[in-house]
C-alpha positions in Angstrom: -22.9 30.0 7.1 -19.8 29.5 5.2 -18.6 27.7 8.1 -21.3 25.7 8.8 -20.9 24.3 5.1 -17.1 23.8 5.0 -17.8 21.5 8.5 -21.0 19.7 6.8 -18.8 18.8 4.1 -15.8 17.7 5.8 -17.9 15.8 8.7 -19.6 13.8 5.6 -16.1 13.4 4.1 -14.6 11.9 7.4 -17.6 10.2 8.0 -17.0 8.0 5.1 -13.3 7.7 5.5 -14.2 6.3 8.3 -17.2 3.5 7.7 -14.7 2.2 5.6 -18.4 2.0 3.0 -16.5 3.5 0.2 -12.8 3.3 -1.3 -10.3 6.1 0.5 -9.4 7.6 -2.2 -12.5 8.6 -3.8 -14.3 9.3 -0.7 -11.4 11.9 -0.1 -11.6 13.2 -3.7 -15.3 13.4 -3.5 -15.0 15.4 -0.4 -12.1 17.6 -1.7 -14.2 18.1 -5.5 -17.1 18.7 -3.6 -15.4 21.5 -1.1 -13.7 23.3 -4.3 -16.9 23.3 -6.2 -19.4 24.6 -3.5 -16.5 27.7 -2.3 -16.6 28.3 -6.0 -20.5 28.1 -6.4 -20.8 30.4 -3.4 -18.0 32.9 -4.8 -15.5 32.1 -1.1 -13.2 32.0 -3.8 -11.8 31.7 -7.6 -10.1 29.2 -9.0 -7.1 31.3 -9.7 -7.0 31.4 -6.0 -7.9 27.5 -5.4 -4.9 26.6 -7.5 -2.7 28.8 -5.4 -3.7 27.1 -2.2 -2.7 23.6 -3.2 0.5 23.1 -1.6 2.2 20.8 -3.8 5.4 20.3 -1.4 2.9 18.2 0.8 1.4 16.6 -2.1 5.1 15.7 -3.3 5.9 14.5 0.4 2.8 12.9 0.5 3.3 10.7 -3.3 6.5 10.2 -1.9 5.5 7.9 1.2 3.0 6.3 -0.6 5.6 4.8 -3.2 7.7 4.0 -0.1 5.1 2.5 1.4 4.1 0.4 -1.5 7.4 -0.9 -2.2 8.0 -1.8 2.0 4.7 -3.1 2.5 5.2 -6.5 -0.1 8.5 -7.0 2.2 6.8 -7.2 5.4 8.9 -4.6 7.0 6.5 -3.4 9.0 5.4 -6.4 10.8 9.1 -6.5 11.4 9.3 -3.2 12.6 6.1 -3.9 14.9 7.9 -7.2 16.6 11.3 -5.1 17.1 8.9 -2.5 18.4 6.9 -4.6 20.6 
């Protein structure tokens, strides 16, 4: 049942990222808040044990190529990179 939850939750989650029908980043959040607060609800875990999963070397490698992103994007380095590419 557990299962059957988590993969409701993350269908739904992807679902939206997907339709494009709500902004990324909440849609994402939603999913994620939503994930923590019914494995808590339902005792999967505590949130002693939630904190411990979060790998935050992703999250850092993750913040750091969004900045990069952001600052590249302006430039139009990636349609440059798409013509050298192509």
């Amino acid at each position: 049942m557990s299962i059957g939850i988590a993969l409701v939750i993350a269908a739904v989650t992807l679902a939206l990222l997907l339709s494009g029908k709500l902004d990324h980043m909440i849609a994402g959040l939603a999913g994620g808040i939503l994930m923590l607060g019914v494995g808590i609800k339902l005792g999967f875990y505590n949130e002693g044990q939630a904190l411990e999963a979060i790998e935050f070397d992703a999250l850092a490698l993750l913040l750091g190529m969004m900045i990069l992103v952001s600052i590249l994007e302006p430039t139009g380095f990636f349609q440059y990179m798409a013509i050298k590419a192509g």
